[in-house]
C-alpha positions as CSV (number, residue, x, y, z in Angstrom):
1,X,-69.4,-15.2,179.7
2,X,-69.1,-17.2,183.0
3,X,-68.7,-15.0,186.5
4,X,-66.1,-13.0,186.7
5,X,-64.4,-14.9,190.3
6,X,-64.2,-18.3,187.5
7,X,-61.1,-15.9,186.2
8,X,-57.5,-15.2,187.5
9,X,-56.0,-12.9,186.2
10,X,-52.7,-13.0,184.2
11,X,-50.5,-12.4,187.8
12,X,-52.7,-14.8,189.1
13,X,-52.5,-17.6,186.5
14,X,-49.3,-17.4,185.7
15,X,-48.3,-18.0,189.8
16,X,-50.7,-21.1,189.2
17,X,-48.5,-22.3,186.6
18,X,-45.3,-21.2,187.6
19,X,-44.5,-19.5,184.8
20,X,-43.8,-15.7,184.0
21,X,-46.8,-13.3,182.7
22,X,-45.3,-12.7,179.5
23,X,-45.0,-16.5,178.9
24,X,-49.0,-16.6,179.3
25,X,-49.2,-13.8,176.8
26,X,-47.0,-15.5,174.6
27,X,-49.2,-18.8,174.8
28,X,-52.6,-16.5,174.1
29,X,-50.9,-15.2,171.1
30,X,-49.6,-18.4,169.5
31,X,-53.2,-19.9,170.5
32,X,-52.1,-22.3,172.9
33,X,-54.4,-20.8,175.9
34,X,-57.0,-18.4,175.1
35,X,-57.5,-15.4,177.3
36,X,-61.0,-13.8,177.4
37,X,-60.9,-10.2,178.4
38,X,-62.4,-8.5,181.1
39,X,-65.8,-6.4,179.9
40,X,-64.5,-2.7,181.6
41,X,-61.0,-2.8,181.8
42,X,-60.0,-5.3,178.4
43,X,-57.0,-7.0,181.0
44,X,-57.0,-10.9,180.1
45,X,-58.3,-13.2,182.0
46,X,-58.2,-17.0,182.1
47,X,-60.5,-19.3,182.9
48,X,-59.5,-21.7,186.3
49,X,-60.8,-24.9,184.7
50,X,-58.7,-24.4,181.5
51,X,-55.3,-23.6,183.7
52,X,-56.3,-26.6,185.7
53,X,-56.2,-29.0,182.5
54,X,-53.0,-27.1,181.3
55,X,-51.5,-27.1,185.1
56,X,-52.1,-31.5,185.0
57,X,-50.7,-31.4,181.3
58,X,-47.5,-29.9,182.8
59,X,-47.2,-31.7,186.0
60,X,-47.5,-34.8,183.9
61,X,-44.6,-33.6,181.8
62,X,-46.0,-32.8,178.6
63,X,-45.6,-30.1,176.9
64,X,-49.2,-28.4,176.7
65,X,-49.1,-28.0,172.9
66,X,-48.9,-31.8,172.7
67,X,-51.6,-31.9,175.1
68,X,-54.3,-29.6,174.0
69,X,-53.8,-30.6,169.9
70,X,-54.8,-34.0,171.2
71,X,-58.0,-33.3,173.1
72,X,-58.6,-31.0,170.6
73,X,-58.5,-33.6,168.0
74,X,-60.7,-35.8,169.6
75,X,-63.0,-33.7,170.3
76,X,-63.1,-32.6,166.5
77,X,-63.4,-36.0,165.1
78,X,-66.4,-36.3,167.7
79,X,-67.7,-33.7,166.3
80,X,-67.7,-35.0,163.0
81,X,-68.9,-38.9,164.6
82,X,-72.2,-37.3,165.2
83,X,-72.9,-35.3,162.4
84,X,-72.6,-38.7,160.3
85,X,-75.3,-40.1,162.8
């Protein structure tokens, strides 16, 4: 696990974002941002780089879903590029 000040926590993220803390817990359940949980206390925390890329994905006006299935994708058939190689 990375240092602990690479983290906001859910208050803290979801200012970032402008959005409401149970939106961000909605998005960790569905999948769409994953929240790692803090070793003594279990509160979620999220990582700054991967609200930064979700923070550009909605300033550029997409939706993040859109966003994240795509580099997701790529990355995937990557993946799979090198393992033929």
């Amino acid at each position: 696990m990375a240092k602990l000040d690479e983290y906001l926590t859910v208050g803290d993220a979801a200012v970032l974002l402008g959005v409401s803390k149970d939106t961000l817990r909605r998005w960790d359940r569905a999948g769409k941002l994953k929240a790692r949980r803090h070793p003594i206390t279990a509160y979620r925390l999220y990582l700054k780089t991967e609200l930064e890329v979700m923070l550009r994905a909605l300033r550029a006006g997409k939706t993040f879903r859109r966003s994240f299935t795509a580099r997701l994708s790529a990355s995937i058939r990557s993946r799979k590029r090198d393992r033929r190689m």
